[in-house]
Backbone as a chain_set.jsonl record, in Angstrom:
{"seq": "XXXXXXXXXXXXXXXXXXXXXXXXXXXXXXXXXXXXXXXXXXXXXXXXXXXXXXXXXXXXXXXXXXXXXXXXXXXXXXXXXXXXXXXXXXXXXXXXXXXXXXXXXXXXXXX", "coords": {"N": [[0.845, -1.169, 0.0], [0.753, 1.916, -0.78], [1.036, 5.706, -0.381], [-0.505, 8.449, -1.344], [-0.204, 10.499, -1.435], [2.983, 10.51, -1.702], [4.264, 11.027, -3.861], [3.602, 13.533, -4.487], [4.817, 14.696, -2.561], [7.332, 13.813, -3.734], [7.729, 15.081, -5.664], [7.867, 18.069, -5.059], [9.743, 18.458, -3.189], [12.195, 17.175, -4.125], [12.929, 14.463, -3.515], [13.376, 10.849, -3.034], [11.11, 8.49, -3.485], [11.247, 6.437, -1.463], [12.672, 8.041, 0.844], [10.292, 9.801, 0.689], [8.39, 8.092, 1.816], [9.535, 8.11, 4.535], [8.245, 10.038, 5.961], [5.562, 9.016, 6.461], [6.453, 6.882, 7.881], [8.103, 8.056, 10.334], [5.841, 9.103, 11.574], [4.034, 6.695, 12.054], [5.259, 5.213, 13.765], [6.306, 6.817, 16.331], [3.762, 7.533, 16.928], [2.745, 4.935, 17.966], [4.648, 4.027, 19.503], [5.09, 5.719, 22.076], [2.405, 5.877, 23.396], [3.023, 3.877, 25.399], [4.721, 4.606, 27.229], [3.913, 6.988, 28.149], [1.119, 6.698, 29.065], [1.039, 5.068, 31.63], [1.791, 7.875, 33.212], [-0.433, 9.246, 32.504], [-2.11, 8.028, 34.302], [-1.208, 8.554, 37.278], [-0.901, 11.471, 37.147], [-3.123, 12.415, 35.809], [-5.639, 12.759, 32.966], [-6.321, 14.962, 31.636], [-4.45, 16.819, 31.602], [-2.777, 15.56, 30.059], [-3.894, 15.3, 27.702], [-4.044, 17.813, 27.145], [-1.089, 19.28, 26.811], [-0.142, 17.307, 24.889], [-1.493, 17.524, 22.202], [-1.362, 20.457, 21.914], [1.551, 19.938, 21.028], [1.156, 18.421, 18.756], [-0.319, 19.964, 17.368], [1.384, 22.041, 16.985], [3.536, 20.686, 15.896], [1.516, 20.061, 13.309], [2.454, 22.624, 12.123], [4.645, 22.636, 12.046], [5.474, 20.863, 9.723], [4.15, 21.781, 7.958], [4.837, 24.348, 7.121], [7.607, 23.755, 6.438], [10.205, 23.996, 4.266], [11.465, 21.876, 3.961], [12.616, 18.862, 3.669], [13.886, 17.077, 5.925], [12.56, 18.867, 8.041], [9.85, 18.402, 7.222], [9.967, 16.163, 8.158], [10.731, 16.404, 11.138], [8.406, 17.88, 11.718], [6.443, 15.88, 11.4], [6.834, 13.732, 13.136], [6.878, 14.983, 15.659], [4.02, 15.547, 15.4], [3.573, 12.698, 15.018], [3.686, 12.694, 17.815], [2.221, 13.988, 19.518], [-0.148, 13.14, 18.566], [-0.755, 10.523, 19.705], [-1.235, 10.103, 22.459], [-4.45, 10.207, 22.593], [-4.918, 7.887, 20.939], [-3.704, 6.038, 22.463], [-4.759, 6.698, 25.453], [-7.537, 6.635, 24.987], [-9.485, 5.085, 24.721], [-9.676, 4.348, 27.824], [-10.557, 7.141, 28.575], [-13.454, 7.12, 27.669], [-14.733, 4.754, 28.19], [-14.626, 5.723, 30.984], [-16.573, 7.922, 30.686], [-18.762, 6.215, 30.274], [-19.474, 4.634, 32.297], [-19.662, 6.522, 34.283], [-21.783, 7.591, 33.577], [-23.665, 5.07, 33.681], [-23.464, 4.63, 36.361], [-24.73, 7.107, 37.338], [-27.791, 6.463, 36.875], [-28.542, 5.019, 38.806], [-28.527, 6.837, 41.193], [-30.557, 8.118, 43.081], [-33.112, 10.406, 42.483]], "CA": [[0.0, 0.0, 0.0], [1.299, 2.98, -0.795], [0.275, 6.908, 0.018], [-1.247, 8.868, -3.115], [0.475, 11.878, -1.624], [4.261, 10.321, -2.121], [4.223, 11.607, -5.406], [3.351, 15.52, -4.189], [6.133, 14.732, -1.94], [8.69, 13.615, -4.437], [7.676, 16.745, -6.713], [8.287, 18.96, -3.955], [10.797, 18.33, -2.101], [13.301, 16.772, -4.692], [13.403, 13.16, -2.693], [13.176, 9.734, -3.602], [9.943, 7.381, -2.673], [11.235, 5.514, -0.149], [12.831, 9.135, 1.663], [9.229, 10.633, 1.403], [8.329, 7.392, 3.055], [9.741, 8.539, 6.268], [7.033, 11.149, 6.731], [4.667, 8.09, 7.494], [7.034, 5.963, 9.064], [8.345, 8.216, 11.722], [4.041, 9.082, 12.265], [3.571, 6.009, 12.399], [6.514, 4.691, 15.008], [6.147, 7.288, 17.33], [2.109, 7.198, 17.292], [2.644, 3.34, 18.374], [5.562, 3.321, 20.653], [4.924, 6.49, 22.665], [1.636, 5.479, 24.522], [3.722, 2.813, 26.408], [6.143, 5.63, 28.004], [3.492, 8.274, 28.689], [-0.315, 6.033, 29.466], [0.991, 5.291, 33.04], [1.722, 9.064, 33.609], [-1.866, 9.557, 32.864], [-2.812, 7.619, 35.324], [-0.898, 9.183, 38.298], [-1.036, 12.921, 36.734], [-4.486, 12.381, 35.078], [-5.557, 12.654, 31.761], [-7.014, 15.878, 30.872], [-3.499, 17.623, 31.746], [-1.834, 14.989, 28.738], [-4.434, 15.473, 26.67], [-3.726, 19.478, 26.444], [-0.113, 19.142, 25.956], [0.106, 17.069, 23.369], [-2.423, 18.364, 21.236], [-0.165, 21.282, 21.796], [2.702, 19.193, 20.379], [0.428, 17.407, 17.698], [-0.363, 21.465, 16.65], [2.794, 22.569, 16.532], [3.569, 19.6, 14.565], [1.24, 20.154, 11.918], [2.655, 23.886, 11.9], [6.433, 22.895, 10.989], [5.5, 20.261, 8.725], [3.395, 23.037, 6.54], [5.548, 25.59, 7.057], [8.317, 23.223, 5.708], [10.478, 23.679, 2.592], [13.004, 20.992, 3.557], [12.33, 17.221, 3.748], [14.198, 17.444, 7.253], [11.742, 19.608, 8.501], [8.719, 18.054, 7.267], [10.52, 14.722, 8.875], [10.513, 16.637, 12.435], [6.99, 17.813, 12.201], [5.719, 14.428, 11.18], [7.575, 12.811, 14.473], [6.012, 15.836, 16.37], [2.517, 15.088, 14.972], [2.876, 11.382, 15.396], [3.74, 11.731, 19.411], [1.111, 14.199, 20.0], [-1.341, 11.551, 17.951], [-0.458, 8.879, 20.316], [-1.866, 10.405, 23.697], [-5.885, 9.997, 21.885], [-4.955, 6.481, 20.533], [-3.544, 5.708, 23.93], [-6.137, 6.726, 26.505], [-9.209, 7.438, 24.334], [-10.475, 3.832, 25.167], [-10.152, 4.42, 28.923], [-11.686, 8.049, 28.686], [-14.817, 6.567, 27.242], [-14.752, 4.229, 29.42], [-15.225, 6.309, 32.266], [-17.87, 7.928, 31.188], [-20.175, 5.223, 30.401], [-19.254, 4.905, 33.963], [-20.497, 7.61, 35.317], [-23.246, 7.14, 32.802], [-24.461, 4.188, 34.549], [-23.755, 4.984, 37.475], [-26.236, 8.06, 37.49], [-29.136, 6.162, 37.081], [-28.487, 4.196, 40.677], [-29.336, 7.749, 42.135], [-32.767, 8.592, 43.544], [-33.613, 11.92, 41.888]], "C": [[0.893, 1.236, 0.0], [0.713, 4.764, -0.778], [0.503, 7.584, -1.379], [-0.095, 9.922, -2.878], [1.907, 11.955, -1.445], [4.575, 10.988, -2.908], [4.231, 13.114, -5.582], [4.765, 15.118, -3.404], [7.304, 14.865, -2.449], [9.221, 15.255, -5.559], [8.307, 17.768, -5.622], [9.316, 19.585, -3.082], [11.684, 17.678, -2.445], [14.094, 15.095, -3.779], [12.816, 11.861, -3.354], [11.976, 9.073, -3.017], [10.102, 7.171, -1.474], [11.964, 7.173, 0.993], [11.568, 10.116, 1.729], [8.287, 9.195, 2.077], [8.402, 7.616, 4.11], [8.553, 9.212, 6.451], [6.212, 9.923, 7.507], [4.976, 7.014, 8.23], [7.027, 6.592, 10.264], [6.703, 9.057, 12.396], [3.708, 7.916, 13.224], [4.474, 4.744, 13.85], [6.031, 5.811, 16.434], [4.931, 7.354, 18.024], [1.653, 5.595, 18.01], [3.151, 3.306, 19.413], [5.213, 4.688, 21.9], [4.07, 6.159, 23.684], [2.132, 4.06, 25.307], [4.256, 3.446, 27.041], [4.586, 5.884, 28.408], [1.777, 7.856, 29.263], [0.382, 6.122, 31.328], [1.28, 6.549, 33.879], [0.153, 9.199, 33.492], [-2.933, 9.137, 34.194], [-2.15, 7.94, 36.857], [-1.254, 10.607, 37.996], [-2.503, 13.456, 36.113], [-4.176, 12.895, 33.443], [-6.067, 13.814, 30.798], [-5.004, 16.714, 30.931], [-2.57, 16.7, 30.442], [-2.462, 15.009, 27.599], [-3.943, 17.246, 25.887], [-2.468, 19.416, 25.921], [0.056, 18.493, 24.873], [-0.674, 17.044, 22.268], [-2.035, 19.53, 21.172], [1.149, 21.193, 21.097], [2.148, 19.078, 19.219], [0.227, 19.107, 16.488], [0.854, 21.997, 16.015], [3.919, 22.017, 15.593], [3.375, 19.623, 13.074], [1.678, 21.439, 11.135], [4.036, 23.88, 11.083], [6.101, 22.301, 9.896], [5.394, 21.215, 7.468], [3.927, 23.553, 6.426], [7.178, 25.033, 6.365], [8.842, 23.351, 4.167], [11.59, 22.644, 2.485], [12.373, 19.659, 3.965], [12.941, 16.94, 5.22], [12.801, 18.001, 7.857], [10.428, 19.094, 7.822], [8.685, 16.413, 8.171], [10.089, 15.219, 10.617], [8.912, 16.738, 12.63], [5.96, 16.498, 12.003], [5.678, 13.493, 12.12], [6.848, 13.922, 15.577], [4.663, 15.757, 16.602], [2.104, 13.424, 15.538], [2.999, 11.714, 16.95], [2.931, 12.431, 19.431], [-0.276, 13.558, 19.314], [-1.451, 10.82, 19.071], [-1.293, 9.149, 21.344], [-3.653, 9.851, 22.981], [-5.87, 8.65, 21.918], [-4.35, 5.547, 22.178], [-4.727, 5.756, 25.019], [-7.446, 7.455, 25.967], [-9.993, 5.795, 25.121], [-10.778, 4.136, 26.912], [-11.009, 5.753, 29.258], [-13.048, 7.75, 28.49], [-15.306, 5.573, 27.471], [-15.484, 5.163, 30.646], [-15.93, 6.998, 31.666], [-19.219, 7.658, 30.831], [-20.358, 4.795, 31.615], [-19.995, 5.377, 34.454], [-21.665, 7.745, 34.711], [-23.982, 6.21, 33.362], [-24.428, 4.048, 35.654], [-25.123, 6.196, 38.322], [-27.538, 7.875, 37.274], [-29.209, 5.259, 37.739], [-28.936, 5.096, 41.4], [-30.688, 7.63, 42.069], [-32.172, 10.089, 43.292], [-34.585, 12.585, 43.157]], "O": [[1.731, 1.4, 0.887], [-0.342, 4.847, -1.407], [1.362, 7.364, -2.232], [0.75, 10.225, -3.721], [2.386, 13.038, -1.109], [5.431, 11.802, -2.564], [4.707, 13.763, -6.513], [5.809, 15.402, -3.991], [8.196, 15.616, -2.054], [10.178, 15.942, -5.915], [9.501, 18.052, -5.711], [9.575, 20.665, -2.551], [12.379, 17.269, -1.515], [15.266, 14.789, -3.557], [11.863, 11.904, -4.131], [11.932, 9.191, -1.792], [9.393, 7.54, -0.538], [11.457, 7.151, 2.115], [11.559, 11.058, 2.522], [7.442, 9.496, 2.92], [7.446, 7.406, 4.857], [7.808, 8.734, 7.307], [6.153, 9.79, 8.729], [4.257, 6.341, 8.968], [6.345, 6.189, 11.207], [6.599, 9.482, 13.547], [3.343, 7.892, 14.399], [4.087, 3.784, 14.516], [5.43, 5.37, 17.414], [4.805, 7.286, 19.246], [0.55, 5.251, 18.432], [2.601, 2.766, 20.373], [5.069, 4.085, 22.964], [4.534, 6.069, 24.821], [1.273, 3.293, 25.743], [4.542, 2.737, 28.006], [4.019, 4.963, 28.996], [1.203, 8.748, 29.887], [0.191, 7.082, 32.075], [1.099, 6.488, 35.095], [-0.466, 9.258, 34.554], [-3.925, 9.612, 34.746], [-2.821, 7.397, 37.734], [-2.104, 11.01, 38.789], [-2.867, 14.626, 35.993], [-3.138, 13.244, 32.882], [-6.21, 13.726, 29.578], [-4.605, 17.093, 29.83], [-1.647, 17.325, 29.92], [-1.88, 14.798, 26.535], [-3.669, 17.644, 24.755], [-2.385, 19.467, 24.694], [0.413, 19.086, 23.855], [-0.287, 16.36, 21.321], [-2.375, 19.98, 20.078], [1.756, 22.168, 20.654], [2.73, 19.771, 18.385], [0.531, 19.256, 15.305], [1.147, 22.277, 14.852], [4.777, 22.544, 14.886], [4.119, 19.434, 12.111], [1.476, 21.568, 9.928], [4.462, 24.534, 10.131], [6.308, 22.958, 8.875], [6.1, 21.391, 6.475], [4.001, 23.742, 5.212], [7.88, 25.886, 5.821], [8.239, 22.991, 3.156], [12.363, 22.445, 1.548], [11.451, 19.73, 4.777], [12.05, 16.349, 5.829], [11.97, 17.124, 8.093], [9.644, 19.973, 8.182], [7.733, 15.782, 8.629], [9.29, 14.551, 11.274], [8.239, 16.025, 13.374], [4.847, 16.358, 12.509], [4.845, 12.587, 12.162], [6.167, 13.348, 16.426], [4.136, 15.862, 17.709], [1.104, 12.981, 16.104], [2.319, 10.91, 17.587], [1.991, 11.642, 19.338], [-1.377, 13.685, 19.849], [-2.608, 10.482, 19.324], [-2.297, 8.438, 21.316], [-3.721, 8.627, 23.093], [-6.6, 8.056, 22.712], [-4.807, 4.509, 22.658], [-5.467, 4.808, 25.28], [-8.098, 8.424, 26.355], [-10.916, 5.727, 25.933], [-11.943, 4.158, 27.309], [-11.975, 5.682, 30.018], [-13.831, 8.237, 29.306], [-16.413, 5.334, 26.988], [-16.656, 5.178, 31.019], [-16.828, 6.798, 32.483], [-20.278, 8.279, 30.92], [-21.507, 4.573, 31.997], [-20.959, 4.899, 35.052], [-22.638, 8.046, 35.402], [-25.142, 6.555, 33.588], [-25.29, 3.355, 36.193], [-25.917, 6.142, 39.261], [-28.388, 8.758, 37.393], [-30.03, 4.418, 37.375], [-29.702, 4.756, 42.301], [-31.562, 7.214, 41.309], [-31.182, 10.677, 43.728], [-35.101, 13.695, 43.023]]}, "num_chains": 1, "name": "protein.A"}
């Protein structure tokens, strides 16, 4: 499988296939391996305070990439983008979780 938008890449940015490859490798590496480091911080520090930062990261991410005229620099913001990705794909299941939680829990009260 290959990404349609290689091809804008290669035009662009004077690089070979497999070097505009990286963009969705190092997405897709850091979006994987990251929520193993940083999930059990959520759960001592909580999860709304890791959600802001790295959606802060994940922003600032998509800001170099664009703002990019060097294949370097669309490489960093792509590795920027994937770790603030990861936090969502990491603790989205237990957020929504809790609150079907507290969803069923609130109809045990007496009103």
């Amino acid at each position: 499988m290959a990404n349609p938008a290689f091809v804008e890449v290669v035009k662009d940015l004077n690089v070979t296939i497999e070097q505009a490859s990286y963009c969705t490798t190092v997405f897709l590496l850091l979006g994987g391996v990251t929520p193993l480091f940083v999930v059990p911080f959520a759960n001592v520090y909580g999860r709304r305070i890791l959600y802001v930062i790295f959606i802060v990261i994940s922003a600032v991410g998509a800001y170099v990439s664009a703002a990019s005229s060097s294949h370097g620099g669309v490489i960093v913001g792509r590795a920027l983008n994937g770790l603030g990705a990861s936090i969502p794909l990491g603790i989205g299941a237990a957020t929504v979780s809790l609150f079907n939680l507290v969803h069923d829990l609130s109809c045990l009260t007496v009103r």
